[in-house]
N, C-alpha and C positions, 0 to 999 in steps of 0.2 A: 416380464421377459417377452411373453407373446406381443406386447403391445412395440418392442425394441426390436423384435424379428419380422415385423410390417414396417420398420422404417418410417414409424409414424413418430411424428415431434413430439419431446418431451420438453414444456417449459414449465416452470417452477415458479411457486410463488412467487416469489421476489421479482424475478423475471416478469412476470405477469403485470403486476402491480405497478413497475419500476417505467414500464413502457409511457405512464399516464403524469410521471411527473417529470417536469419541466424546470427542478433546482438542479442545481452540479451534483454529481453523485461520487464520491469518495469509497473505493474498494479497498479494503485492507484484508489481505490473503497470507496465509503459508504455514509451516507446519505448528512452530512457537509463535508467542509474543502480539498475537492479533488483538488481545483484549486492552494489553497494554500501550501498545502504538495509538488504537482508538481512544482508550482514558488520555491517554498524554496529548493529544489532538486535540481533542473535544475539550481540555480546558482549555488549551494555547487558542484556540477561535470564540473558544466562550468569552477567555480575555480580553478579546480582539472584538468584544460586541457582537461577534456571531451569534443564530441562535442555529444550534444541531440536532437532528433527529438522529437518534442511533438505532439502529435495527440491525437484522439479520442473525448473526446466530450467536449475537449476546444483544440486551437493548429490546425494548418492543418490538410486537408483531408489527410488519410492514404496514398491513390494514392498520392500526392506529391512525395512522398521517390520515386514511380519508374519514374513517369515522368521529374521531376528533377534531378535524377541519385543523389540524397542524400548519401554523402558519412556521417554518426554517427558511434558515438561507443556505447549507446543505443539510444532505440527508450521508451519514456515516453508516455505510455497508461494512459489515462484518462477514467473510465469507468463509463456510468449513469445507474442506472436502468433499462432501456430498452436496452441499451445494453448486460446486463446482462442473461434477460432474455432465451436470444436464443442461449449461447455458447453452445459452443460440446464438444470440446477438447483444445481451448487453456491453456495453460501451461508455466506464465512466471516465468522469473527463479526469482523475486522478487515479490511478491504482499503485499501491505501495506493496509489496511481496517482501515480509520478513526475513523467512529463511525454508530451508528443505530438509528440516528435522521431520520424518515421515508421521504425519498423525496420525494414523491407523496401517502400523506393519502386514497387519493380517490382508489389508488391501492393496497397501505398497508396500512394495517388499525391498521396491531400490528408490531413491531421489529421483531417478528420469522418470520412474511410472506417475510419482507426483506432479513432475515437470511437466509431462504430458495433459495431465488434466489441468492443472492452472493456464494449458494455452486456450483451452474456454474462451477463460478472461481476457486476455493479449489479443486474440484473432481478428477483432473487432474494434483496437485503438486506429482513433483519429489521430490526425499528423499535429493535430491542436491539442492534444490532452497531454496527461504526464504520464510516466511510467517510472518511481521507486523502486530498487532494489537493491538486496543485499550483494554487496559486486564480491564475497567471499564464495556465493555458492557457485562453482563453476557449469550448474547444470541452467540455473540466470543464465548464464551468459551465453550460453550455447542456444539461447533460443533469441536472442537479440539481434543477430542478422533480421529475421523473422519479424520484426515490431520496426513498423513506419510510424514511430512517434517521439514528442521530446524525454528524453533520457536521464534521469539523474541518479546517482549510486549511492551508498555510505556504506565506509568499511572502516574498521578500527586501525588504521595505519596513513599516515603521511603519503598523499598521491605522489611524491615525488621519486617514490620507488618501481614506481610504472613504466619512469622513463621523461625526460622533459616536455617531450613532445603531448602526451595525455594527461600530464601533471595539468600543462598550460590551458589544458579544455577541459579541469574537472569540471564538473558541476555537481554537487550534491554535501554532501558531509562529514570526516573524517576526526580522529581523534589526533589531536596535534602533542598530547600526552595523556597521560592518567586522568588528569584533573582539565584537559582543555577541548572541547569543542567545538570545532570548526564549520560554521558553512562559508560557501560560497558560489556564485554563479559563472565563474572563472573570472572575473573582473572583479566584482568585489567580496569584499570577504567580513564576517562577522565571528568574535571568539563568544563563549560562552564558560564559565567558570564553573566547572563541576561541584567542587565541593560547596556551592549553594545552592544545589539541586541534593531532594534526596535519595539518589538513586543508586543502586549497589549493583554490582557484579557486570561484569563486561556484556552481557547478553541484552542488559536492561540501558547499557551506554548504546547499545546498535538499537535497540527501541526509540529510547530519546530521539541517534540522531536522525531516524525514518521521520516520524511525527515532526523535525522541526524542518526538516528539508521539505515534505508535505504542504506543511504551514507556511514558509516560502513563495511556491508555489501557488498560496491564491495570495498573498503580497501583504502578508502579515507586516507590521509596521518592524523596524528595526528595534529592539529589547526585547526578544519574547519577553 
């Protein structure tokens, strides 16, 4: 507290560390579903001959990568709340933001005090990186005037209810039914067949389609 009432900077491991490597770095943030989105990633790039570091706050200590001389082609950031809190400048070239189910009431006590500390992470997107998110949480959205970077959403419903006009420029991921999911980059478009995927409950369908919209994004071949 003394050392935050001198206005003296607070950066944090990851932060620290993060400064000295030179891979893409992939953020995955919010209240639920961060472990999942990262497991479901991390095979879809493993399959893809990626090789991934996972860290932050599931996955090794950061310091691994340098003490083990880690050779990756990304490093997967897992970010918690407290983590959050104290960024300055990191800036990955992907951040994916699940949802604002609050992970700690006793600290947040509404979605926007959430909202407010994952802008940490946003405050510092390039106009070159990605930004994922859940386009159901309306407290997302309210900070997207705010974010000069490219944009892609997943929500479990058909963008055509949006209106024609933002249907025609989604980009990101949708459930086109129970059993079918959708990307596309508003030009083209890929289905995917749930029922040979084994994943249950609508929560872990808005996981999937984060991770595959993600995986996209660095130009995963068409079949995950």
């Amino acid at each position: 507290d003394e050392v935050m009432e001198r206005s003296a900077p607070i950066i944090g491991e990851l932060e620290f560390l993060l400064k000295d490597i030179e891979i893409p770095v992939i953020a995955i943030t919010g209240g639920q579903g961060k472990t999942t989105v990262s497991a479901i990633l991390a095979a879809i790039l493993q399959n893809d001959g990626k090789k991934i570091f996972i860290c932050g706050d599931h996955g090794d200590p950061l310091a691994q990568y340098f003490l083990n001389d880690v050779k990756a082609d990304y490093i997967l950031l897992e970010l918690s709340a407290y983590q959050l809190e104290h960024l300055q400048n990191l800036s990955p070239l992907v951040t994916v933001m699940t949802n604002l189910s609050a992970p700690l009431p006793e600290r947040f006590s509404k979605p926007d005090d959430y909202a407010k500390v994952i802008m940490n992470l946003l405050k510092n997107k390039k106009p070159t990186g990605f930004l994922i998110y859940n386009f159901k949480e309306a407290s997302f959205r309210a900070l997207m005037p705010q974010i000069t970077t490219n944009k892609r959403i997943f929500r479990r419903k058909d963008p055509s209810g949006l209106g024609a006009d933002l249907a025609a420029r989604y980009k990101g991921a949708y459930l086109q039914s129970s059993q079918e999911l959708v990307w596309t980059d508003s030009i083209n478009k890929e289905s995917f067949i749930l029922h040979k995927v084994n994943i249950f409950g609508p929560h872990n369908k808005e996981n999937l389609m984060a991770a595959v919209v993600a995986a996209k994004d660095f130009g995963v071949s068409q079949g995950i």
